[in-house]
TIPALO-867826 format. One record per residue: x, y, z of N, C-alpha, C in turn. Coordinates in steps of 0.1 Angstrom, whole numbers, padded with zeros to 4 digits, always signed. Layout:
REM TIPALO-867826
XYZXYZXYZ;...
//
This chain:
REM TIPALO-867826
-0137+0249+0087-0134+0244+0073-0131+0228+0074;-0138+0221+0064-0138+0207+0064-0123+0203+0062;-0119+0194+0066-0101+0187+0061-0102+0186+0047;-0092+0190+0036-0093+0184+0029-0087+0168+0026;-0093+0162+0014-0090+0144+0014-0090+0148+0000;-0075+0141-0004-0070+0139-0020-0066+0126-0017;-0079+0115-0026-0077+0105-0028-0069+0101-0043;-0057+0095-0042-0048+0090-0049-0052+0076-0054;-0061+0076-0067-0058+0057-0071-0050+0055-0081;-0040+0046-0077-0037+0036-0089-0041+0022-0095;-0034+0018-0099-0049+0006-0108-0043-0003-0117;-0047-0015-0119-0045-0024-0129-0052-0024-0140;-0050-0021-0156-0059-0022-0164-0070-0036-0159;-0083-0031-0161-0095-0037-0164-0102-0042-0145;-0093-0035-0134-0092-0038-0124-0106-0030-0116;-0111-0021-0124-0122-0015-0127-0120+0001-0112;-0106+0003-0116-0100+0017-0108-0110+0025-0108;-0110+0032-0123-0116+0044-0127-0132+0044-0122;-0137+0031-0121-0151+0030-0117-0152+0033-0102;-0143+0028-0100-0138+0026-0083-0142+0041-0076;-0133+0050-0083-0128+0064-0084-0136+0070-0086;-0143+0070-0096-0157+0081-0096-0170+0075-0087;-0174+0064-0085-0184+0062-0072-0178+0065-0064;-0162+0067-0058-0158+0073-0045-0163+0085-0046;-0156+0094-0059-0160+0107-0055-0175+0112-0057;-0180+0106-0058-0201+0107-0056-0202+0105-0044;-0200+0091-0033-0205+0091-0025-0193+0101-0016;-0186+0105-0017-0180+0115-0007-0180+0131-0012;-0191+0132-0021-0190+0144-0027-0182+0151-0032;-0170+0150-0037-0155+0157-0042-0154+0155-0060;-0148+0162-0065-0147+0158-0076-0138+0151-0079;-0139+0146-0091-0131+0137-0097-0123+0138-0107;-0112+0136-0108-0101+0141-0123-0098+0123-0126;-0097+0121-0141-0089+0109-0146-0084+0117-0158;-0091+0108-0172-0090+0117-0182-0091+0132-0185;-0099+0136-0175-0107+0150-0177-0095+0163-0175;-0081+0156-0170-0067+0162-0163-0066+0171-0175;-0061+0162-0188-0051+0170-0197-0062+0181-0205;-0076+0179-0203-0082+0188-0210-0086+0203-0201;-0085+0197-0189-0084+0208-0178-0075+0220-0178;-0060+0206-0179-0050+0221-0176-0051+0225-0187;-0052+0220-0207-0051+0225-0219-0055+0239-0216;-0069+0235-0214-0081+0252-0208-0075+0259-0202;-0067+0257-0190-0060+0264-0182-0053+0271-0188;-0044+0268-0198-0034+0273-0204-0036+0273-0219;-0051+0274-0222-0056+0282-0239-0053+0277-0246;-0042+0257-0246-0041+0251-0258-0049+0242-0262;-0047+0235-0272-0056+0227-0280-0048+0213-0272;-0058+0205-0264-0057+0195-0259-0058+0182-0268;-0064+0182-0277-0066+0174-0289-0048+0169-0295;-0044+0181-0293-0029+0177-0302-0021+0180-0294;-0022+0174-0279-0014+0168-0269-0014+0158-0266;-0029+0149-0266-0030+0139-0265-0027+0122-0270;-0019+0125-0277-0009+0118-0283+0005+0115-0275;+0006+0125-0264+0016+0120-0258+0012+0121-0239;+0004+0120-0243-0003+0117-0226+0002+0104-0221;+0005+0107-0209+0008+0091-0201+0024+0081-0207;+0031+0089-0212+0043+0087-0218+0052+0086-0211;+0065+0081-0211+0077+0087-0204+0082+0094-0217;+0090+0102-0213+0100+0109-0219+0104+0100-0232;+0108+0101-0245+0115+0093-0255+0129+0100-0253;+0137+0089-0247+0154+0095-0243+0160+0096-0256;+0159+0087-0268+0167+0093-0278+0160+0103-0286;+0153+0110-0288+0144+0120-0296+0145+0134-0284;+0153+0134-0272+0150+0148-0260+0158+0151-0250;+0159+0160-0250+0170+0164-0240+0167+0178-0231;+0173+0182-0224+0168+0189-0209+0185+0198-0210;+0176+0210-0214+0188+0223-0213+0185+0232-0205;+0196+0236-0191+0188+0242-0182+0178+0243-0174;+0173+0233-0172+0157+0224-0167+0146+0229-0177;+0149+0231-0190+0137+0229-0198+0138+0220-0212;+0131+0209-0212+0133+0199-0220+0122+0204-0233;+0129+0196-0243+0121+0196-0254+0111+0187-0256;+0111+0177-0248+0100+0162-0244+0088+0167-0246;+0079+0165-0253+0061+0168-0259+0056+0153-0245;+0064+0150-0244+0055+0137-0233+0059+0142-0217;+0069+0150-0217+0073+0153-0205+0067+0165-0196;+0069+0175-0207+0060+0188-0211+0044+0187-0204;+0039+0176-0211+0022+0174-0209+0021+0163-0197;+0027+0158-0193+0033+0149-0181+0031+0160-0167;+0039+0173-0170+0046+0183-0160+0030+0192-0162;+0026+0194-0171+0017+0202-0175+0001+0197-0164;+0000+0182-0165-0012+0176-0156-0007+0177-0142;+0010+0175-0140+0011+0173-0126+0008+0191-0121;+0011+0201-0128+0013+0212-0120-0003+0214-0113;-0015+0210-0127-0028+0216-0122-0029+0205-0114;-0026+0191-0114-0034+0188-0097-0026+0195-0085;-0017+0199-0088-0008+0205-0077-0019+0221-0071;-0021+0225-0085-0029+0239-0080-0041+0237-0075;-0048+0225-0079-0059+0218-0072-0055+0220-0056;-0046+0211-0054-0044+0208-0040-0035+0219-0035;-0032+0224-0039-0030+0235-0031-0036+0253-0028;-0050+0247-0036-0062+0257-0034-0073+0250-0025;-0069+0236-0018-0075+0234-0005-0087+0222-0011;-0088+0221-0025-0100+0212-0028-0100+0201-0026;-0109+0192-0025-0107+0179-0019-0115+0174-0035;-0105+0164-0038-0112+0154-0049-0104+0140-0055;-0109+0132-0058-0103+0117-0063-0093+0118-0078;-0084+0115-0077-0074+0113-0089-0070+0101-0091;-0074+0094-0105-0072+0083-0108-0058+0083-0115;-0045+0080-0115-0036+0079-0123-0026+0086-0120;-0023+0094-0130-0013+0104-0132-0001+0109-0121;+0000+0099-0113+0014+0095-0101+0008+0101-0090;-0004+0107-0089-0011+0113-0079-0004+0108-0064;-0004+0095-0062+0004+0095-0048+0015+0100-0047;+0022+0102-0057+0037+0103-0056+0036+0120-0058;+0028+0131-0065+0033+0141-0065+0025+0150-0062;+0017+0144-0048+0008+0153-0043+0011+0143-0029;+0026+0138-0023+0023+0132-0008+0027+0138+0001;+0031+0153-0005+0032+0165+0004+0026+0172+0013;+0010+0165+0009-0001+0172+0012-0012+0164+0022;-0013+0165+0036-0017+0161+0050-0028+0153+0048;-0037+0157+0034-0050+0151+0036-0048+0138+0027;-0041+0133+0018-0036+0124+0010-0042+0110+0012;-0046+0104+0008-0047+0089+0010-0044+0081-0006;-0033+0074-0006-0029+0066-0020-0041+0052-0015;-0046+0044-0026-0051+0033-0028-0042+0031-0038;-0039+0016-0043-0039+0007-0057-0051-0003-0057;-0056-0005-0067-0066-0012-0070-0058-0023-0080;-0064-0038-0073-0058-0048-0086-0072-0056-0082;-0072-0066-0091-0084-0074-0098-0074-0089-0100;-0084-0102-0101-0078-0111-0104-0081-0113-0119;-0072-0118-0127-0068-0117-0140-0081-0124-0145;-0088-0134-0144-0097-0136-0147-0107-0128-0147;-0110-0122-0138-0121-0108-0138-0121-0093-0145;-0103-0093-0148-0098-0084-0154-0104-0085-0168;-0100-0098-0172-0104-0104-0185-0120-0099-0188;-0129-0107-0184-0140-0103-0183-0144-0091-0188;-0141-0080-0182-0146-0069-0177-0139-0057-0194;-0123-0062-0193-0122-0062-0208-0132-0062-0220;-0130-0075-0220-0139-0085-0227-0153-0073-0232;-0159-0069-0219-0172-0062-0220-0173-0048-0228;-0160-0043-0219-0159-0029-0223-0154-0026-0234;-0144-0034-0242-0138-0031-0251-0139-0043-0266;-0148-0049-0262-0153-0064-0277-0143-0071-0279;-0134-0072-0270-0124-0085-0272-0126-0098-0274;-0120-0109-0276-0115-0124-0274-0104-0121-0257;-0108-0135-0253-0101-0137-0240-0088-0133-0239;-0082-0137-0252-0067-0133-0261-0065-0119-0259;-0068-0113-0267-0071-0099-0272-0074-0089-0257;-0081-0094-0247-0083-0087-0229-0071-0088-0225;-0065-0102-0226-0055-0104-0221-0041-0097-0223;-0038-0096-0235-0028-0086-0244-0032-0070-0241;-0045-0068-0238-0047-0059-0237-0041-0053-0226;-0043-0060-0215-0040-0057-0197-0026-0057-0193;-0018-0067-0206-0006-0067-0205+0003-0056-0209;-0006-0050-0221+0004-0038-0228+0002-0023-0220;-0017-0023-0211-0019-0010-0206-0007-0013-0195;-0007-0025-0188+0001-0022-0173+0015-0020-0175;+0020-0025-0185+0035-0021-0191+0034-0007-0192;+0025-0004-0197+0027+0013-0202+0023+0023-0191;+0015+0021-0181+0014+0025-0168+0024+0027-0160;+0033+0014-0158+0047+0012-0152+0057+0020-0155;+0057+0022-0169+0072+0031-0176+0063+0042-0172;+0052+0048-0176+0051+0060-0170+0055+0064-0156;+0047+0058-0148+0052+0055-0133+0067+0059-0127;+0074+0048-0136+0085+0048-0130+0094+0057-0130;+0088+0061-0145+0101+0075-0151+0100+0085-0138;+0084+0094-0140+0082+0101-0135+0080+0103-0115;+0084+0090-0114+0077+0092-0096+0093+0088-0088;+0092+0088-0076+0105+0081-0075+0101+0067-0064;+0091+0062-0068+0082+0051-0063+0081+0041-0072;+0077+0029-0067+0074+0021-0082+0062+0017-0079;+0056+0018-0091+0041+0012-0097+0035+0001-0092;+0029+0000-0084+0021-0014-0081+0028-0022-0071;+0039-0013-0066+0047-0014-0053+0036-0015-0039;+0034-0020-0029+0025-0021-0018+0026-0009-0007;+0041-0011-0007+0048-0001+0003+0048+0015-0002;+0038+0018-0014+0041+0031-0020+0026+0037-0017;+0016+0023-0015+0002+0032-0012-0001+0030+0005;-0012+0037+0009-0013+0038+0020-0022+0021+0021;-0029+0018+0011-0041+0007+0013-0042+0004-0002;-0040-0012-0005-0033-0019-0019-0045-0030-0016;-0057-0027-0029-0072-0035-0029-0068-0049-0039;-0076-0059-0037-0083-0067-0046-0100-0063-0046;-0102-0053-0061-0113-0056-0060-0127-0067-0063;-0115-0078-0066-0122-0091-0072-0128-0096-0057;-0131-0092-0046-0133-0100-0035-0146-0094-0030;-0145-0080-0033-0159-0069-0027-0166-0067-0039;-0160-0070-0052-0168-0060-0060-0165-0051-0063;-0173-0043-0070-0168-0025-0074-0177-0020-0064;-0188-0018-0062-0196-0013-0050-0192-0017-0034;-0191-0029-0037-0184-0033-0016-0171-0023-0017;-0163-0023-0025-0150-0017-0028-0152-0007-0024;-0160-0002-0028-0161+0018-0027-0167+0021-0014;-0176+0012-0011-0177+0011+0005-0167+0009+0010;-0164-0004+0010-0152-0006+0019-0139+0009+0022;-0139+0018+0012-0128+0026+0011-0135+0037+0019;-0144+0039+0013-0154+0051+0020-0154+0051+0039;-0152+0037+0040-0151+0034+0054-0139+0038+0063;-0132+0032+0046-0113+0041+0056-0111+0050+0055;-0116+0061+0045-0116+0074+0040-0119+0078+0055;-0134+0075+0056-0139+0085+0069-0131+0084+0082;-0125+0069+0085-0123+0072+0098-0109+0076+0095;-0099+0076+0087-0088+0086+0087-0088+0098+0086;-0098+0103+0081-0098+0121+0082-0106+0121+0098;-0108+0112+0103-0117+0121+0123-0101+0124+0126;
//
């Protein structure tokens, strides 16, 4: 039986993670979860994913919830706990695959085959790439990158007991502004392999 590899990314809005993350999981054959998490476990669990999505990627709202008996009333916490359990059942059914986000380093570093990345970009490229994907002004990328990574962070921080974009929290912390998105994925593919021999 092959080792399993659960690659962990985290990421700077516009830093081009999620691109990062799915050419990894092509050229190393494994699947891939980002967005695709909360509609997975929904399925899992026969609900309407549609009207959870609203509190995806949240921390907890501390004045609106509270936790009686370790079961909270939190709709963001709830669906928070809900994504972490299925990559947990992922990885602890032996599969090997890429997870963009969702504290992946932090609630799957139990697990031997693990490798965390962060991916960051230089703000100018970040811009850019904004810019493309989403019909901004320089302004408007920029605001943009500022309010996802804020909101990345409080997720992060609530839920992990690591911090966000911390160096010391991944195994290997990228600029992909230097390789590219394809040298990148190379480049990683390279460390991937020789840490699983």
């Amino acid at each position: 039986m092959e080792k399993q590899m659960i690659i962990a990314i985290g990421r700077e809005y516009g830093s081009g993670g999620h691109e990062i993350g799915q050419k990894l999981a092509e050229k190393l054959q494994i699947n891939f979860y980002d967005r695709n998490v909360l509609d997975r476990a929904a399925e899992e669990r026969a609900v309407d994913a549609s009207k959870l999505r609203k509190y995806e990627d949240k921390p907890r709202n501390l004045l609106l919830s509270r936790t009686v008996r370790g079961f909270s009333n939190s709709p963001e916490e709830n669906v928070a706990h809900m994504e972490f359990d299925f990559l947990k059942g992922k990885a602890e059914s032996g599969e090997s695959f890429v997870i963009v986000g969702r504290c992946g380093e932090d609630i799957l570093k139990e697990y031997e085959g693990l490798i965390s990345i962060f991916i960051l970009a230089d703000m100018n490229q970040k811009i850019e790439r904004i810019k493309q994907v989403r019909d901004l002004s320089d302004l408007g990328a920029e605001s943009a990158i500022y309010r996802h990574d804020k909101k990345r962070k409080a997720y992060h921080n609530y839920y992990c007991q690591t911090k966000w974009g911390d160096s010391r929290t991944y195994d290997l912390t990228v600029n992909a502004s230097r390789l590219g998105i394809d040298g990148t994925v190379e480049m990683l593919a390279e460390y991937i392999r020789f840490r699983m021999k």
